[in-house]
LODREN-258028 format. One record per atom (N, C-alpha, C): residue in three letters; chain; atom name; residue number from 1; x, y, z. Coordinates in Angstrom, 2 decimals, decimal comma, always signed. Layout:
code_unit_site_pos_u_v_w
ala_A_CA_NUM_X_Y_Z
...
//
This chain:
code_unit_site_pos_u_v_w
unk_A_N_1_+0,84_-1,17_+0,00
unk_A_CA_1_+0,00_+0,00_+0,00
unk_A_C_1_+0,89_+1,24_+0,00
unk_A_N_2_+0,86_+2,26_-1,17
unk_A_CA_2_+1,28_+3,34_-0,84
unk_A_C_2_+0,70_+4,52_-0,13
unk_A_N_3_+1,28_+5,25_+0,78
unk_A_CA_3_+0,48_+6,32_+1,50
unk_A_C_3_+1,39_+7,83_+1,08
unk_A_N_4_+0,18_+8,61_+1,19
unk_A_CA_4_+0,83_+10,00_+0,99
unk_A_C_4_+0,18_+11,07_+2,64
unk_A_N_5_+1,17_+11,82_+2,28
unk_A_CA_5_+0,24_+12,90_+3,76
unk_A_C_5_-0,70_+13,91_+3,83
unk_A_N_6_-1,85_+13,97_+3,76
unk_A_CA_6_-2,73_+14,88_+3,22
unk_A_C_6_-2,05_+16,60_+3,28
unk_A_N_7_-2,35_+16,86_+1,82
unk_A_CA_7_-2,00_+18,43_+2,25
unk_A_C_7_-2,12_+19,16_+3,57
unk_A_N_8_-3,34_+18,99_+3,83
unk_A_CA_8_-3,98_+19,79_+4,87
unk_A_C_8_-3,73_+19,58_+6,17
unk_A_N_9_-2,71_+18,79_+6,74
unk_A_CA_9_-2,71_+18,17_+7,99
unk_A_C_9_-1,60_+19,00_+8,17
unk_A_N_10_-2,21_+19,46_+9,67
unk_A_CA_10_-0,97_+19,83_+10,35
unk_A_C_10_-0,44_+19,24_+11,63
unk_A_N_11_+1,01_+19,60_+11,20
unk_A_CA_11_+2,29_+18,71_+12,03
unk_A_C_11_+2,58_+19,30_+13,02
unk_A_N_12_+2,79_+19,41_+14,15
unk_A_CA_12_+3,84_+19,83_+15,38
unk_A_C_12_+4,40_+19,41_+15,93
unk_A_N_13_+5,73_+19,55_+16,78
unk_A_CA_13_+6,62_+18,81_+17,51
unk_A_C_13_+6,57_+18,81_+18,99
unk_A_N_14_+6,31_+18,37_+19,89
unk_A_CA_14_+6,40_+18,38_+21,16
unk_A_C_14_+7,52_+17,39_+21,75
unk_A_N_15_+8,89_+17,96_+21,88
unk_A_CA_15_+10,12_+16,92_+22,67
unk_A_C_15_+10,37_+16,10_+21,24
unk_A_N_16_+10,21_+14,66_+21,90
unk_A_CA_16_+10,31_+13,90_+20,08
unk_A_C_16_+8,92_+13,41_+19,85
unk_A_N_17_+8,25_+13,22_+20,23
unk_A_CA_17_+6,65_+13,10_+19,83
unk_A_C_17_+5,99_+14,37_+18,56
unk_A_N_18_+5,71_+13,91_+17,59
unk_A_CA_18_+4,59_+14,51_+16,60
unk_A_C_18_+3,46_+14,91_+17,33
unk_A_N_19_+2,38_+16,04_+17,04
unk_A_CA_19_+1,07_+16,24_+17,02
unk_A_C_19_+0,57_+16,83_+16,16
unk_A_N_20_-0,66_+15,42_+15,05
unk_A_CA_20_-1,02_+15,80_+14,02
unk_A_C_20_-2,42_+15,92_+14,32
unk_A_N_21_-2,99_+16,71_+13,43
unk_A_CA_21_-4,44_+17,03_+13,24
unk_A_C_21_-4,63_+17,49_+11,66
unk_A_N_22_-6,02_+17,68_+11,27
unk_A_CA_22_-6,63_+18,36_+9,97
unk_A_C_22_-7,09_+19,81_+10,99
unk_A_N_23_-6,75_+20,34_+10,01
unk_A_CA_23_-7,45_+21,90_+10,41
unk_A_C_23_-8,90_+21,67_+10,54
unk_A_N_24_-9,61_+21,10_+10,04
unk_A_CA_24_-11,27_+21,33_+10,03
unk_A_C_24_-11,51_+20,09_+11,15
unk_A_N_25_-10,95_+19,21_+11,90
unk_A_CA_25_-10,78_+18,15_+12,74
unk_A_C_25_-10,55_+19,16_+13,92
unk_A_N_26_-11,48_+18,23_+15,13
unk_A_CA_26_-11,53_+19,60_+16,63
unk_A_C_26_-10,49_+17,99_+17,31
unk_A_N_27_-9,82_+17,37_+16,60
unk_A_CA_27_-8,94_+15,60_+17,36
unk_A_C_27_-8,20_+16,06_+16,77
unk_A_N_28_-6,86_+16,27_+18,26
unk_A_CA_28_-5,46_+16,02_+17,35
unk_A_C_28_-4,78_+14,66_+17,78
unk_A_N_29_-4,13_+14,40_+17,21
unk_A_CA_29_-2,75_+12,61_+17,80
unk_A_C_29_-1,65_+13,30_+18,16
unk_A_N_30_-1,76_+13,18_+19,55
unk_A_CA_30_-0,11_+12,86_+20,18
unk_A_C_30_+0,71_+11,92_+19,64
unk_A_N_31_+1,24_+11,40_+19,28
unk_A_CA_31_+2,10_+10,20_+18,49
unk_A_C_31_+3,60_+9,47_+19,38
unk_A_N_32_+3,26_+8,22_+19,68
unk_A_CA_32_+4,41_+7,92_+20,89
unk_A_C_32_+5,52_+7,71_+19,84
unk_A_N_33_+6,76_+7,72_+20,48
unk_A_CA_33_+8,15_+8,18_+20,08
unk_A_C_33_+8,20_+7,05_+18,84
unk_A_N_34_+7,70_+6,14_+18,79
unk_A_CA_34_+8,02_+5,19_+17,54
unk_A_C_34_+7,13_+5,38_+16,52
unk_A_N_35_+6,29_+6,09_+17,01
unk_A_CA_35_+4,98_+6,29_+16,00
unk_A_C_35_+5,64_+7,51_+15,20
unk_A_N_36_+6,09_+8,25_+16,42
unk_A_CA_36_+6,28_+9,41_+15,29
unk_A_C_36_+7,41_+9,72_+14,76
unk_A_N_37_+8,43_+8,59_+14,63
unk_A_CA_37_+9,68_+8,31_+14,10
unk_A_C_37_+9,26_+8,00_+12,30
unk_A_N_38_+7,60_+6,95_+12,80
unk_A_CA_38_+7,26_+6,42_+11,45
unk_A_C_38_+6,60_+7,76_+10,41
unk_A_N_39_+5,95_+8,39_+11,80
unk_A_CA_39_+5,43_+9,52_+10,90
unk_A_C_39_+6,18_+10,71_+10,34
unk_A_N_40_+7,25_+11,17_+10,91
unk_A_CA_40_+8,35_+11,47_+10,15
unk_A_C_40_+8,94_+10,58_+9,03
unk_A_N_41_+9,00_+9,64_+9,10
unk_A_CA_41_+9,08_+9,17_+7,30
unk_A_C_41_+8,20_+9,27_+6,32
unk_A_N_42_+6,96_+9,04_+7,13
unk_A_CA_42_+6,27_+9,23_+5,91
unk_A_C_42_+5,92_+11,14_+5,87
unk_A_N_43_+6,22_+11,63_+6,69
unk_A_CA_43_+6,24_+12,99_+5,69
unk_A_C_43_+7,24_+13,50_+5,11
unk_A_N_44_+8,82_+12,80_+5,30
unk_A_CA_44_+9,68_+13,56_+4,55
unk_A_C_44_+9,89_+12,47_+2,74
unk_A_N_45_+8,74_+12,00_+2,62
unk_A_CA_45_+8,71_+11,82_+1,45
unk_A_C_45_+7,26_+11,87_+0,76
unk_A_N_46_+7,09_+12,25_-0,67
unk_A_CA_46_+6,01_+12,16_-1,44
unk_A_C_46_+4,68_+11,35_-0,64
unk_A_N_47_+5,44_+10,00_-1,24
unk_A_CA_47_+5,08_+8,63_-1,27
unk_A_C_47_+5,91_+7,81_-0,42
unk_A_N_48_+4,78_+6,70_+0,09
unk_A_CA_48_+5,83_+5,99_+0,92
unk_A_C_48_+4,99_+4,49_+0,81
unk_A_N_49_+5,29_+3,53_+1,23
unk_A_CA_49_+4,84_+1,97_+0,66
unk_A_C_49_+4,96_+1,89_+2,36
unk_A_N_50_+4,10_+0,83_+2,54
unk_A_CA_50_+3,73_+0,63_+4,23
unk_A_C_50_+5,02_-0,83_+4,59
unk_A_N_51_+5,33_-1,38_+3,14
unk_A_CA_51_+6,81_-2,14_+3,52
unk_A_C_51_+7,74_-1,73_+3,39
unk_A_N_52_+7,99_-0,22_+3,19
unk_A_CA_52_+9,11_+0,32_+3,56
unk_A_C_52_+9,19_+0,53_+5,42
unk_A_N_53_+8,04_+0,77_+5,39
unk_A_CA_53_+7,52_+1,22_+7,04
unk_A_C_53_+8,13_-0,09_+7,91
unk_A_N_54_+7,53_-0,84_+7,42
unk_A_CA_54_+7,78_-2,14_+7,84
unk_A_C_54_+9,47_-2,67_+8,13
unk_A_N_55_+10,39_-2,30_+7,09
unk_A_CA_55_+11,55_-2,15_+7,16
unk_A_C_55_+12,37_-1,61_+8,11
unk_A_N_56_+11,81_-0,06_+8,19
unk_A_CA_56_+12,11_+0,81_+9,16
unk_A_C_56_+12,23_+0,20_+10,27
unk_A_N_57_+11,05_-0,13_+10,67
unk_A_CA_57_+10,89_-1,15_+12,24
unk_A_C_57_+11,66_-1,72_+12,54
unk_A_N_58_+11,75_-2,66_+11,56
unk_A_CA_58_+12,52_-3,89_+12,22
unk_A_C_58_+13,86_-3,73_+11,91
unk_A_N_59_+14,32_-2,42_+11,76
unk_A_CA_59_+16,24_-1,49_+11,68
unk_A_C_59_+15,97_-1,23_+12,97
unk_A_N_60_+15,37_-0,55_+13,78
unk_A_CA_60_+14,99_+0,13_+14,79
unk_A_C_60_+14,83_-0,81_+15,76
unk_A_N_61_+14,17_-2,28_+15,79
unk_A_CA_61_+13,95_-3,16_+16,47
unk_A_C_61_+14,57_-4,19_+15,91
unk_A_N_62_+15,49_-4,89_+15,92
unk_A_CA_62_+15,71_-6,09_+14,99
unk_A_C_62_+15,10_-7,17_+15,95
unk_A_N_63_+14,77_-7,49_+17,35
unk_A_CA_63_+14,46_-8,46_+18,04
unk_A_C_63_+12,97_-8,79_+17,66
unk_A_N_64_+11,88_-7,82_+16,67
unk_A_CA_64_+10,53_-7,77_+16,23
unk_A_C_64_+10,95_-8,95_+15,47
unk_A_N_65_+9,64_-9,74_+15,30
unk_A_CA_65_+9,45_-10,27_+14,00
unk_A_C_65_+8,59_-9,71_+12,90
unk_A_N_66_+9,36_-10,05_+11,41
unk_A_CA_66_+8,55_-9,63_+10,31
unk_A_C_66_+6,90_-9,01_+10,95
unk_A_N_67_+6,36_-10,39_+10,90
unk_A_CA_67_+4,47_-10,31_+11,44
unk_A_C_67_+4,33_-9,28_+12,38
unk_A_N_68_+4,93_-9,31_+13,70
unk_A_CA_68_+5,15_-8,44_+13,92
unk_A_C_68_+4,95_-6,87_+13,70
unk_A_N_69_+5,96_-6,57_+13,12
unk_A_CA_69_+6,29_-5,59_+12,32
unk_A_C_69_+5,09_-5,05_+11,44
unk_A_N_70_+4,61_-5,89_+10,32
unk_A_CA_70_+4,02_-5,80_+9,70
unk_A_C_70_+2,65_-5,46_+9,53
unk_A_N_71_+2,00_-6,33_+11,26
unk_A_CA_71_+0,71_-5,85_+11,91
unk_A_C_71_+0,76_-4,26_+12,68
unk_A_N_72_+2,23_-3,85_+13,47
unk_A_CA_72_+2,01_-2,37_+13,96
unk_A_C_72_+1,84_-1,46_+12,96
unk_A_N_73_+3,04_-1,84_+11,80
unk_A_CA_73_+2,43_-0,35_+10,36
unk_A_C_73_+0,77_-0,77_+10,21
unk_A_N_74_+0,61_-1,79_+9,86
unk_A_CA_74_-1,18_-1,72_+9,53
unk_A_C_74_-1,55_-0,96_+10,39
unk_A_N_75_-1,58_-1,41_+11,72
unk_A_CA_75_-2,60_-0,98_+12,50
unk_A_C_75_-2,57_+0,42_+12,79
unk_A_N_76_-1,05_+1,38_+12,23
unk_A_CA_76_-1,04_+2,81_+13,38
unk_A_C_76_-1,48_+3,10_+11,34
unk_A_N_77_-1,32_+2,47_+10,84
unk_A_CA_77_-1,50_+3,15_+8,98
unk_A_C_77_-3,58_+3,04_+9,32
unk_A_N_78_-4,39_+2,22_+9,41
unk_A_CA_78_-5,26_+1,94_+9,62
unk_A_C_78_-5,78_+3,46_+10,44
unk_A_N_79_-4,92_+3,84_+11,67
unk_A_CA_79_-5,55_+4,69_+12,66
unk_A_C_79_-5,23_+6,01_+11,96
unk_A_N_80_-4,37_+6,52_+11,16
unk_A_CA_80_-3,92_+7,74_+10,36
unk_A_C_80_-5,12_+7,49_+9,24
unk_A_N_81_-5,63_+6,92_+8,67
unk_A_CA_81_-6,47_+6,55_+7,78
unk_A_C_81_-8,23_+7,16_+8,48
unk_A_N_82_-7,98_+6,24_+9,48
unk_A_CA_82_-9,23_+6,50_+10,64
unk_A_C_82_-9,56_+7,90_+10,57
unk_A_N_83_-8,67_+9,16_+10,69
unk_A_CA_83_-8,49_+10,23_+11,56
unk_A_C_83_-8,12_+11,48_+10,15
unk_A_N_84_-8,21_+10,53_+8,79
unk_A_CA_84_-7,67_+11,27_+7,62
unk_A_C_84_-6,70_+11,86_+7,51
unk_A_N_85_-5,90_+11,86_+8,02
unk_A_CA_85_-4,37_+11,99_+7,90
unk_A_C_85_-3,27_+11,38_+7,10
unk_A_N_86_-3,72_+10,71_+6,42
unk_A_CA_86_-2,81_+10,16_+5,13
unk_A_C_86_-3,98_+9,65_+4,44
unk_A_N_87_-3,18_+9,21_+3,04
unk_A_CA_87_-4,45_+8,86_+1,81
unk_A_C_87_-3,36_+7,85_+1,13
unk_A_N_88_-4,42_+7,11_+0,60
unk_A_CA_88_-3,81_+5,93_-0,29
unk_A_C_88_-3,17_+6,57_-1,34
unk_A_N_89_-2,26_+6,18_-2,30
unk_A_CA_89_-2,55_+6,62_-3,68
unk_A_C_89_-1,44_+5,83_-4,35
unk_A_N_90_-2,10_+5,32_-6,07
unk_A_CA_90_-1,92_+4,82_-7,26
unk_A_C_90_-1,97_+3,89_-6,57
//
């Protein structure tokens, strides 16, 4: 799955934690330190593939397994999805 970051979302930094929201959204996400390691990748590029994400992880964790791995990008990609903060695309 590729993901992009919606124009409209805005980013802030608190310490190393992200806090994202949509401007027209009254919910913002605090983002815990690994979350928002991921979410810094996916905004310092276009496009990003959720097995690159997946990759990332398990550099960061090598003791994860793949599955692992593979179920936390779904699930925090799933909750950015939830909250419209990223979009599929091609």
């Amino acid at each position: 799955m590729k993901l992009s970051v919606r124009t409209d979302t805005i980013t802030s930094k608190a310490g190393d934690r992200f806090v994202v929201s949509l401007p027209d959204g009254d919910d913002s996400i605090i983002l815990n330190p690994t979350a928002s390691r991921i979410w810094g990748e996916i905004m310092s590029t276009e496009v990003v593939e959720s097995v690159e994400l997946e990759k990332l992880l398990l550099s960061w964790y090598p003791s994860l397994s793949r599955e692992t791995a593979a179920g936390d990008v779904s699930k925090f990609v799933e909750r950015l999805k939830a909250h419209f903060l990223v979009e599929e695309v091609g």
